[in-house]
N, CA, C and O of each residue as an XYZ file, in Angstrom:
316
protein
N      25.605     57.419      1.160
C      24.489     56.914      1.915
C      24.462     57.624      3.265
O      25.544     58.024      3.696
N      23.287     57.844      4.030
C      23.323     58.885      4.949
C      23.150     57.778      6.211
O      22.396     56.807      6.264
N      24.109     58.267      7.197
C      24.144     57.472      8.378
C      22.739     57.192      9.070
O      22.812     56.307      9.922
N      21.766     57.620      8.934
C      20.229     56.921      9.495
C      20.212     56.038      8.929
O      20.047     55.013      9.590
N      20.370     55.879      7.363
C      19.475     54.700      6.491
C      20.760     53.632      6.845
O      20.552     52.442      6.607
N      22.136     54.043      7.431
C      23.021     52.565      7.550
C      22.366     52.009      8.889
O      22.080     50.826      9.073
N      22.253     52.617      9.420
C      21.740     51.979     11.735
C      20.004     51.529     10.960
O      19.366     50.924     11.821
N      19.418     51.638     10.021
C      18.200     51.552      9.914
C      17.951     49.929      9.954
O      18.574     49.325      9.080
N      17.336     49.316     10.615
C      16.810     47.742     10.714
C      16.157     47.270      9.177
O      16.416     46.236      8.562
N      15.318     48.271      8.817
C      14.522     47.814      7.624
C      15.743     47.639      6.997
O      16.317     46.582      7.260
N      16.315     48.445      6.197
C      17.500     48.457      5.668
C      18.267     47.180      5.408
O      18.465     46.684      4.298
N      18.782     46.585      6.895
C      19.526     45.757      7.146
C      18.653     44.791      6.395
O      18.853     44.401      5.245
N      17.833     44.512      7.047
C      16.818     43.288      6.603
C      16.315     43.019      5.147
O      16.028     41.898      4.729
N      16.240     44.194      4.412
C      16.749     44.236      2.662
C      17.578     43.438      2.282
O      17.391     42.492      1.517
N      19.007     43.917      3.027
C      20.428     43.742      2.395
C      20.159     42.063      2.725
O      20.249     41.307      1.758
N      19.785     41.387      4.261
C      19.998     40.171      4.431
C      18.887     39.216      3.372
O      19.199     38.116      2.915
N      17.903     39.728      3.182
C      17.279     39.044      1.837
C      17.788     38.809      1.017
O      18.129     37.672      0.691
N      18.086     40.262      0.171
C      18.557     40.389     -1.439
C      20.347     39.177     -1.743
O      20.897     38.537     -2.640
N      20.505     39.479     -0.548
C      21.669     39.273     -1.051
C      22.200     37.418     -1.048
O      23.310     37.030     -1.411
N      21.281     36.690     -0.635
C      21.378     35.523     -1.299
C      20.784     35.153     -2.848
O      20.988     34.249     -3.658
N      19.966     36.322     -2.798
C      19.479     36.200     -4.499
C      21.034     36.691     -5.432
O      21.791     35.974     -6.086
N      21.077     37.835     -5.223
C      21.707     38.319     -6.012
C      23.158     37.501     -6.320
O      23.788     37.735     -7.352
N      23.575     36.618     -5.418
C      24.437     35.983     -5.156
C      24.828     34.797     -6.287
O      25.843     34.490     -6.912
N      22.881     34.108     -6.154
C      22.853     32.918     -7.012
C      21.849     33.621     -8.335
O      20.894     33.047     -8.858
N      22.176     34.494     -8.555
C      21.403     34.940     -9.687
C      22.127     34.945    -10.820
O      23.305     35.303    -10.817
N      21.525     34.566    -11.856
C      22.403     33.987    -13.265
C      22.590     35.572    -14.184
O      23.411     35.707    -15.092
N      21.403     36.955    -13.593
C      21.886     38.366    -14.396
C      23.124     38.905    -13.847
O      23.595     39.939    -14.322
N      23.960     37.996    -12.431
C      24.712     38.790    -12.117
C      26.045     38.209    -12.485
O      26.519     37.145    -12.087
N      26.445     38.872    -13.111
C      27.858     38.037    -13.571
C      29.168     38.079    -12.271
O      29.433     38.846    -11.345
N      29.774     36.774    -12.828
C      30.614     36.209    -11.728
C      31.760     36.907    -11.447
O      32.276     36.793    -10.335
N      32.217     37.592    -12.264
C      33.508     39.041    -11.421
C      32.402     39.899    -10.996
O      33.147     40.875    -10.910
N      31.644     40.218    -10.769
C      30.681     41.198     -9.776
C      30.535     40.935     -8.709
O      30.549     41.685     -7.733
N      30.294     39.254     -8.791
C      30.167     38.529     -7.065
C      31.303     38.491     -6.548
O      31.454     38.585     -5.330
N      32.529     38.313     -7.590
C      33.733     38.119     -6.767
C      34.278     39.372     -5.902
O      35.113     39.416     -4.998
N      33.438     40.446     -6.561
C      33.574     41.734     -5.725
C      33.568     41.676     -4.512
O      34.454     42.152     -3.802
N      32.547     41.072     -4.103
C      31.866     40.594     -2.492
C      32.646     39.493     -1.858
O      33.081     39.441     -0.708
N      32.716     38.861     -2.559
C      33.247     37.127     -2.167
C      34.761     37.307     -1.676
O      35.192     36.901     -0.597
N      35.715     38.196     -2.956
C      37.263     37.782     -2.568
C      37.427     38.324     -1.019
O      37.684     37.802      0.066
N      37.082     39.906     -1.593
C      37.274     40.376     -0.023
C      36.597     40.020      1.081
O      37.190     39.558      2.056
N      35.707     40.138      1.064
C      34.945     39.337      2.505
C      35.530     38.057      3.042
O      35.307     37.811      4.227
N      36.309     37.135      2.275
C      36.970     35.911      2.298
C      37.927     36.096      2.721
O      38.251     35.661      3.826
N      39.216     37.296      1.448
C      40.303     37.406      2.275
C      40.361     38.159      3.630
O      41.464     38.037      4.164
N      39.648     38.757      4.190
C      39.614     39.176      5.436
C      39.556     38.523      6.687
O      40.042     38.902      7.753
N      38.641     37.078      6.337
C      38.196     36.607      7.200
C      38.994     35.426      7.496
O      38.927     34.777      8.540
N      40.002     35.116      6.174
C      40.791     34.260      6.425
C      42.124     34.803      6.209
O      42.902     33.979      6.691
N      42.576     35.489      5.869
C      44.386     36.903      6.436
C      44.114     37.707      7.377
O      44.547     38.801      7.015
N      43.369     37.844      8.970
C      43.496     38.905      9.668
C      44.672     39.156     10.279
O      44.676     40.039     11.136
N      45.692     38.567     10.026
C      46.805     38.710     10.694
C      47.873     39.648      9.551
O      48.837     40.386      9.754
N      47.140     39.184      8.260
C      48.023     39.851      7.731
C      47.684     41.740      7.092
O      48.065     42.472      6.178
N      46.575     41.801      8.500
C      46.092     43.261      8.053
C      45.376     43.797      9.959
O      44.250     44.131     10.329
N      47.026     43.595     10.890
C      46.380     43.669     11.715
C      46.523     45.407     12.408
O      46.448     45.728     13.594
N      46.728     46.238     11.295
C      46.913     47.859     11.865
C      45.206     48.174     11.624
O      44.693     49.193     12.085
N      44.378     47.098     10.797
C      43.249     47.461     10.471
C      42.172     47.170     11.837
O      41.596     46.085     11.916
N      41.956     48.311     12.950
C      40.857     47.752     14.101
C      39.296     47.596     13.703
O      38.383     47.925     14.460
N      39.139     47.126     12.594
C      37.456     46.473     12.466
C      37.384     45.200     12.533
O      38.265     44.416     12.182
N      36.177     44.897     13.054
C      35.858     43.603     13.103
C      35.340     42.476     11.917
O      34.383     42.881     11.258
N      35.682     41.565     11.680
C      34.891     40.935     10.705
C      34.361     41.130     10.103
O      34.437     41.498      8.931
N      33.148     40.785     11.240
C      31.724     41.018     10.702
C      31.405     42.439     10.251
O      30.564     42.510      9.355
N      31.921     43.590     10.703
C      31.871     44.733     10.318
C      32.141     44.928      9.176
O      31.205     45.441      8.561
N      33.144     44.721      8.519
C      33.716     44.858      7.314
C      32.821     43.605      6.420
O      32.804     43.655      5.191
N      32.328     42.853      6.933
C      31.633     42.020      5.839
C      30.121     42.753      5.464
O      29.714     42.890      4.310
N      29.236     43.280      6.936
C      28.396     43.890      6.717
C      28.408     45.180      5.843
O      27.574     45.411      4.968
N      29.135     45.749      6.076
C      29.571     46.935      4.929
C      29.812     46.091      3.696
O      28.807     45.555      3.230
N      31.044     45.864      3.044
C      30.666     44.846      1.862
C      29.063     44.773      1.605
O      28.379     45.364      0.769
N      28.713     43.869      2.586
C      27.027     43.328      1.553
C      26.548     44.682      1.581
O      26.098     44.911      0.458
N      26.424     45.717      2.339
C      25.904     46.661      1.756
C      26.262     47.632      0.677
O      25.515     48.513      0.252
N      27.466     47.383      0.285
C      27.898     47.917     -0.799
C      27.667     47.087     -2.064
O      27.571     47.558     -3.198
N      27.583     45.680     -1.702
C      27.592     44.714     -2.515
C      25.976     45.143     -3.184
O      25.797     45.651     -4.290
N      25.066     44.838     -2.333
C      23.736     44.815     -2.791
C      23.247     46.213     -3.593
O      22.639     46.381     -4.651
N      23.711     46.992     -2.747
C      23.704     48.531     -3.729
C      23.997     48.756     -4.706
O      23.313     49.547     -5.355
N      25.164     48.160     -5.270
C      25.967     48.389     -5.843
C      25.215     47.020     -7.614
O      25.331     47.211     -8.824
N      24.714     46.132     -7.037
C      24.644     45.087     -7.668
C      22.470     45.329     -8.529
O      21.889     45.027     -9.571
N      22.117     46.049     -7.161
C      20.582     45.974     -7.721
C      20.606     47.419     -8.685
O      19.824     47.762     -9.572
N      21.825     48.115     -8.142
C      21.478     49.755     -9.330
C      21.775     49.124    -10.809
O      21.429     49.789    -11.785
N      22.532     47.608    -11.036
C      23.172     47.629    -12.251
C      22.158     46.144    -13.320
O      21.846     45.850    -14.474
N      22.024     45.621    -11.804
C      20.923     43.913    -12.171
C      20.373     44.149    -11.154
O      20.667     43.945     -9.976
N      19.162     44.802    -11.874
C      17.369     44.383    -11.419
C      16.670     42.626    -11.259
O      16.052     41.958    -12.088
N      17.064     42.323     -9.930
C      16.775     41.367    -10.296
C      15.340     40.963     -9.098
O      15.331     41.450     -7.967
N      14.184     39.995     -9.615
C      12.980     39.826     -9.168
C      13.627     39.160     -7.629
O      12.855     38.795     -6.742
């Protein structure tokens, strides 16, 4: 993905839509979400136990959903 389309607002504002659908969507099967879910979770609740890592949270969660959603609409098209 090319660094304009990540800083891009539209972009962002995709990912923050789609990704409560795709979340509760019944085409997406549940080890796909857990893709998104474990890690974004364990991060946010072990930062101590990954503290050589200097990103923030939210950083690493925003990446996730954007990998998440990318990753999830190339495979389930979903309305």
């Amino acid at each position: 993905m090319k660094l304009q389309k990540l800083w891009s607002l539209k972009r962002w504002g995709h990912i923050f839509r789609r990704l409560p659908r795709l979340l509760t969507s019944s085409k997406v099967p549940l080890p796909e979400k857990l893709l998104f879910l474990v890690p974004a979770g364990l991060y946010w609740v072990l930062p101590d136990v990954m503290p050589f890592i200097p990103i923030d949270d939210i950083a690493v969660t925003m990446l996730l959903m954007n990998w998440f959603v990318t990753r999830a609409e190339r495979k389930y098209p979903v309305q």
